[in-house]
N, C-alpha and C positions, 0 to 999 in steps of 0.2 A: 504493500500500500504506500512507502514510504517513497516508491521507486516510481510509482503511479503520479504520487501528487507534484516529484521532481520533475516528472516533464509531463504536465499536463498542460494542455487549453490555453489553462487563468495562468501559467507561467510563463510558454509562450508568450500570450500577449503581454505581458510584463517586461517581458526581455526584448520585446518589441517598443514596448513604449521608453524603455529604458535606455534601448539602443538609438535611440531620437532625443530622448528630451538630454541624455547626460551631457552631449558633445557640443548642444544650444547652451547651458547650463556652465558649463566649462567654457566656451568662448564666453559669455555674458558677465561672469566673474572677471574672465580676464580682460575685455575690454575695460567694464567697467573701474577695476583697480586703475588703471593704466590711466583713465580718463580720471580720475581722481585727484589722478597723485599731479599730473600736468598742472589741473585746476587749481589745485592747492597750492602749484607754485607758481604758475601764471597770477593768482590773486595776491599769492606774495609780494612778485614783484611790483605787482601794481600798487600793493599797498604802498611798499617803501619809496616808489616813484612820489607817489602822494606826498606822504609824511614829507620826502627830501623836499620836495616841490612846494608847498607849503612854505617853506624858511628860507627860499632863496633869494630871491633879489629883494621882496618886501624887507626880508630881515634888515637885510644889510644897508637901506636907505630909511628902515624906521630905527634903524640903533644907532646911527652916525648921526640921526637930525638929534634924536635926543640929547645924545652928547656936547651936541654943537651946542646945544641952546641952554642946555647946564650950562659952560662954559664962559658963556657971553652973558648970559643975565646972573653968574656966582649963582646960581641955587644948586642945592646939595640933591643928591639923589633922594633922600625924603621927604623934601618940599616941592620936588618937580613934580609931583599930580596934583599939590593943590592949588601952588604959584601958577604954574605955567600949563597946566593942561595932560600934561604929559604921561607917557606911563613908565611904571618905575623899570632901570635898565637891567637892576638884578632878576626881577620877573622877567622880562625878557630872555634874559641869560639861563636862568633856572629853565625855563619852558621849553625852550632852543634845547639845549642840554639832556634835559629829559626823554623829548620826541627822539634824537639823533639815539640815544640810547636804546630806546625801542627797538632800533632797527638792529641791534648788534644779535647777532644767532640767526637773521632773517633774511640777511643779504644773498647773493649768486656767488659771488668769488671771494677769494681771501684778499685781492686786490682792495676790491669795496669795503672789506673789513679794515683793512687799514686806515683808506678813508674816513671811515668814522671814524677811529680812534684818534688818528689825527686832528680830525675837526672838534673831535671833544677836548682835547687836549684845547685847539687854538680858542674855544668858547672858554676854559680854564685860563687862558693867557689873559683872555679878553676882561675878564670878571676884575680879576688880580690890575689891566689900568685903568677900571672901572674904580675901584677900592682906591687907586691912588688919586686921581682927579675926584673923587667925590671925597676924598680927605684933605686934599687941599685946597676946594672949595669952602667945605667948615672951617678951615683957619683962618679961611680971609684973603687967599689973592692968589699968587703964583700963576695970573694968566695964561702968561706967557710961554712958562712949563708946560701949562694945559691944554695949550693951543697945539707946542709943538706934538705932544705924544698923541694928539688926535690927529694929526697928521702924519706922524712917522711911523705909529704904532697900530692905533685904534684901525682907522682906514686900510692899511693896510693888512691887516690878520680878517679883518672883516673881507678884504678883495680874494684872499685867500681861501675862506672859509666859503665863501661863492662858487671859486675854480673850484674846490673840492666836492660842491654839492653838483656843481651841472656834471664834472667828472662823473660823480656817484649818479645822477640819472641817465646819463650818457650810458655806461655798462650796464646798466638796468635795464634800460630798452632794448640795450642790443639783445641780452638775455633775453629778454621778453621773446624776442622778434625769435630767437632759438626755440624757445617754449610751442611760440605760434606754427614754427614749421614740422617739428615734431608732435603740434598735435595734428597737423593737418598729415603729415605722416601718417600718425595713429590711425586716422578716419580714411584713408585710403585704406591701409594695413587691415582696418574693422573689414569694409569693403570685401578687400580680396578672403578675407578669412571665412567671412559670412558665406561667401559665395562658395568656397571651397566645401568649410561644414556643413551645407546645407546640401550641397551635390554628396558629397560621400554618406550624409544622413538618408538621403534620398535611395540612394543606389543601397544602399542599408537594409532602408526596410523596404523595397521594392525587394529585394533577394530572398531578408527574412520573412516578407508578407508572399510572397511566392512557395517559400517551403511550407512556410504552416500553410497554405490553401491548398499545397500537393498531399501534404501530411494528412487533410480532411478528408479533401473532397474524393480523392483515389481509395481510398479506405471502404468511404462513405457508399459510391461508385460500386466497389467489390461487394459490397453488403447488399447493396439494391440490386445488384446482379444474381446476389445468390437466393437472393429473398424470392426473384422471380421461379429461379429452379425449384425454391420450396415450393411457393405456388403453385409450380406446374408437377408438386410429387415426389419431386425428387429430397428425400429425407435423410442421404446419404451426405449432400455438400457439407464443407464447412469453413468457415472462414479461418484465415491461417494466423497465426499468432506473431507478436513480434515486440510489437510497439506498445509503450506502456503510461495511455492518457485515457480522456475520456472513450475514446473509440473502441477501448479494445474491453472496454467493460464493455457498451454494444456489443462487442464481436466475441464475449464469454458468453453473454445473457443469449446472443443470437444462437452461439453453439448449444448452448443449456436446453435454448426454446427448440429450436431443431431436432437434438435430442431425444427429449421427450414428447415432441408431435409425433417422432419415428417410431417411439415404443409405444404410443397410444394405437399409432396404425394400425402397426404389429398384431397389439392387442385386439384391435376390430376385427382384421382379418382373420385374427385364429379364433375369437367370436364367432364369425361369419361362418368358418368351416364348420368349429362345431355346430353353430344353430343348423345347417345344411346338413348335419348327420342328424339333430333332432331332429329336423324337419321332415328326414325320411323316415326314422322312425315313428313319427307321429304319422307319415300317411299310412306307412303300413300298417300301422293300430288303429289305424282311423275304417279300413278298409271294411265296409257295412256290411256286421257280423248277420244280417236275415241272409246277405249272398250266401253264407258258409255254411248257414241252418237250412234255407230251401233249396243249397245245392244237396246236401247229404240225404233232407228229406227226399228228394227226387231219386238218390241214390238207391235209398232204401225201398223207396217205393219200388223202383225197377226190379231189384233185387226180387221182392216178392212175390213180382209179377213172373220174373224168372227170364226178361230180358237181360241174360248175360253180356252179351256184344254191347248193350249200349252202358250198361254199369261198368265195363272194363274201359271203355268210350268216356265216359263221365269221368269216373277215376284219373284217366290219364289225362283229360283236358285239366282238370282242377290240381295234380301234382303239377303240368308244366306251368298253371297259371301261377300257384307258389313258387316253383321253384324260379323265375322269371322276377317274380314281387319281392325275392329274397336275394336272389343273386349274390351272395354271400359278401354280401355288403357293399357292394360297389355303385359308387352314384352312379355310374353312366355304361350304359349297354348298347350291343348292336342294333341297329335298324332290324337284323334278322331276328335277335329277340325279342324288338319291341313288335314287330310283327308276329311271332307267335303268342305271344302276351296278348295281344289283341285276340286273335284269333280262337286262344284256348278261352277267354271269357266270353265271346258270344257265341262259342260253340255250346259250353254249360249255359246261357244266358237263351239261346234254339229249343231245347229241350224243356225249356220252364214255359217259354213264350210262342211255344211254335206254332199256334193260331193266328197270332198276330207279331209274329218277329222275321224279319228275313235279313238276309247281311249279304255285303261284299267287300273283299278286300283285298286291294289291288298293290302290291308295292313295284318298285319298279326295283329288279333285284343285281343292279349297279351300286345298289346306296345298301346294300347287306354290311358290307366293312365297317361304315360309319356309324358314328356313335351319337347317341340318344340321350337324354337324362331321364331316367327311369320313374315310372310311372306318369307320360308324360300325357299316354294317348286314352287310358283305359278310363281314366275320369272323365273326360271328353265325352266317350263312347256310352259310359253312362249315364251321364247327363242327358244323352240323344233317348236312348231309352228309356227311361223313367220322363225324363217331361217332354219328349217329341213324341215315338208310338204307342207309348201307352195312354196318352191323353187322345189319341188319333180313335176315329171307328173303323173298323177295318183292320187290314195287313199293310204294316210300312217297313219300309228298307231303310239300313244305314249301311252306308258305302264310306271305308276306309281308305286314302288311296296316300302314296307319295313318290314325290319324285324328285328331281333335281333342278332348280334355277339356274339361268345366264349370270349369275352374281357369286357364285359360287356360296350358294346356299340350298337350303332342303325346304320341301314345303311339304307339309302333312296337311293332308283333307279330314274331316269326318262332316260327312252330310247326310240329313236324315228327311224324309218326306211325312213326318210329322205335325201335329196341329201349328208350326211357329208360334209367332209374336206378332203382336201390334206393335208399331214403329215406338209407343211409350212403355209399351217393356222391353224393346228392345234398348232402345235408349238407356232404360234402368241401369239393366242388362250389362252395358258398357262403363255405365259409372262405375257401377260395386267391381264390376274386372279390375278397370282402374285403380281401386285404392281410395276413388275419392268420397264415397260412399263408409261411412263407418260400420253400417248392420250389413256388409256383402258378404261376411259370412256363416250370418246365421239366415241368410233367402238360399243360400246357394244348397242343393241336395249333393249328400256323400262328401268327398273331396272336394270340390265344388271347381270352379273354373278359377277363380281368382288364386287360389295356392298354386293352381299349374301356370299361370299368369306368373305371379311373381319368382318362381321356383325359377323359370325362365329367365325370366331378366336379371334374378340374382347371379345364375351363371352364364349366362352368356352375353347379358348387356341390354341396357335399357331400349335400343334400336329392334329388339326381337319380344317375341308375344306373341297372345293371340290374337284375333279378328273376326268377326263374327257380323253374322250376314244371317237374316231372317225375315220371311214374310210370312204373313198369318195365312192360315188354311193350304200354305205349301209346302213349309217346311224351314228349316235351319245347317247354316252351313258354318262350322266353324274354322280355321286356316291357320296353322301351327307353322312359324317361319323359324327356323335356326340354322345358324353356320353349318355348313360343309366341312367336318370333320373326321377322318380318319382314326379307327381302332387305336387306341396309344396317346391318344393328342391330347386327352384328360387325365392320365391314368398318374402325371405328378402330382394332380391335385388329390387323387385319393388316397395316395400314398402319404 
């Protein structure tokens, strides 16, 4: 079972779907890192372009007026916001200071890192003749001093701290502009990749969805194939083992059902045979014991009278009729016995009836070899007798006959010039033969027509039976059709 659920159906398709979504899945991670990490530093850059850009030229024309104007009106750096307007240069310096600092861990190159450190440095410079000019403003003079170091010092660390910042956005951009070609790289590279994983996914489960639909539908295929042969009988097929998924539980369950439809057959069939030997011994039990009483009476009677010839006559028609009716068990006898079988019964049947009985029986002695199923014609025959001349006034004939068809088949006669039937008993007549009638055999006398009807068809085929043909006040013809068979051609079935 363990081996079943491994490669089953629902795992296939899993290894299908698997085989598709992993390699979507894995490229989408990996773009997406990729495209992250870019952005991350694309945004970097852009930051610290910012930030630098932010402090460049502003800075350096809002700290030099400041200075200037401290200078020339004597106010100290803590009264220039509220003398003069101003803002204060240490906050400037701090602010300056702080932002550049920011950027230190964030930059593209070690070059730019020096740049900063430099520039923080020259803001450190700047601070330090900040502290000197706003200290000798509070004492009260030194212009002249403070003219010069705005000019030789201040300005100039400030022109410097400029060159340094457009340097620092300068390699920034260029970075940038690297960032931007390697993403545009990336988005090609996406491109080609996509295009690649999607063909090889393609080609994937077109192969894999190829196998599993061979793996189904040819299974599937052999199953409805073989289901047909069941169909048509054959309970022998079996589907061949191998594969271990849902299909091959079908193709257990199928051999299982197969199986056991062959041994139910089986069991029909040898049903069949026995009910076929009960059925013959139920005709021969069945065989209406007043024949066997008023045949002996008539025995005895002769006896009496001291008609020897016709008692040794009697005797010997009713031992062949037995010994014919018993055949020592055999379903099926010669045409030559079933025509002395007929014969010895309405020769004893002359004797009872000979006011009103007359016979003829005619076979055609080509079809002697061939074989009969036993007690086929003698029911027939009485049937003619007890409801055709005996219901008749007068003397009536029943005429036996058979012979050979162009189809390679036999035809048995028995027709009788007795009172027939009106077309609605005839009619009857043919239902109850048929089957379709359920009381057709308690209307029918002795064995009745319908047991030889079906006795028939059970062995030789639903295509064969009787036929019957009746008109009233003329008489009844019945017409017994079965295969053209040769002595032998049954004789596995008895065995």
């Amino acid at each position: 079972m363990k081996q079943s659920r491994k490669h089953s159906i629902r795992n296939r398709l899993y290894i299908l779907s698997f085989g598709i979504l992993i390699p979507f899945v894995v490229m989408a991670v990996y773009l997406t890192t990729s495209l992250i990490k870019l952005t991350d530093s694309y945004d970097r850059i852009v930051r610290n372009i910012t930030v630098a850009n932010s402090y460049n030229i502003e800075f350096k024309k809002d700290y030099d007026y400041v200075l200037y104007r401290m200078i020339i009106s004597s106010v100290n750096a803590k009264d220039a916001q509220q003398k003069l307007g101003l803002q204060n240069p240490y906050v400037m310096l701090d602010g300056v200071t702080q932002r550049y600092r920011s950027l230190r861990g964030s930059t593209t190159g070690q070059e730019n890192e020096h740049r900063i450190e430099s520039t923080i440095r020259m803001l450190t410079n700047l601070k330090k003749y900040t502290q000197i000019i706003d200290s000798n403003i509070s004492k009260g003079g030194k212009y002249n001093e403070n003219s010069q170091m705005l000019d030789l010092d201040i300005r100039n660390v400030t022109e410097l701290v400029l060159e340094n910042t457009q340097e620092y956005i300068y390699y920034e951009a260029t970075e940038m502009e690297n960032v931007r070609t390697e993403l545009q790289a990336k988005k090609d590279q996406a491109v080609t990749l996509t295009f690649i994983v999607f063909t090889a996914a393609l080609i994937w489960s077109v192969l894999l969805t190829r196998n599993m639909v061979q793996s189904i539908s040819i299974p599937l295929g052999n199953l409805c194939a073989l289901t047909k042969q069941v169909a048509n009988g054959n309970f022998e097929t079996r589907v061949r083992t191998g594969s271990a998924d849902e299909i091959q539980i079908l193709n257990d369950s199928f051999n299982s059902m197969t199986e056991q439809i062959g041994e139910l057959v089986d069991n029909i069939r040898l049903e069949q045979v026995n009910q076929r030997k009960t059925e013959l011994k139920l005709l021969q039990a069945q065989i209406n014991p007043h024949f066997l009483y008023n045949t002996l009476d008539t025995i005895v009677w002769l006896a009496e009278a001291g008609e020897k010839e016709q008692v040794v006559s009697m005797v010997t028609s009713l031992s062949d009729f037995f010994r014919t009716t018993l055949s020592q068990g055999r379903d099926y006898i010669t045409v030559k016995e079933e025509e002395l079988h007929v014969r010895s019964y309405l020769k004893i049947q002359k004797f009872r009836y000979q006011d009103i009985l007359d016979y003829r029986v005619c076979f055609q002695e080509e079809l002697y070899p061939y074989t009969i199923l036993k007690l086929t014609l003698q029911p027939i025959v009485e049937n003619a007798l007890y409801h055709g001349i005996k219901n008749k006034r007068g003397k009536g004939v029943i005429c036996v006959s058979a012979r050979r068809t162009d189809k390679q088949e036999m035809e048995f006669t028995v027709s009788d010039d007795g009172v027939g039937m009106t077309p609605a008993e005839l009619d009857d007549l043919r239902e109850r033969i048929s089957g379709r009638t359920k009381d057709a055999a308690d209307n029918i006398h002795g064995i009745g027509l319908l047991n030889v009807n079906e006795r028939i068809r059970l062995n030789y085929g639903p295509q064969y039976g009787l036929q019957v043909e009746s008109t009233y006040g003329v008489g009844t013809t019945v017409t017994v059709r079965i295969p053209a068979k040769r002595c032998g051609g049954f004789e596995a079935d008895n065995r």
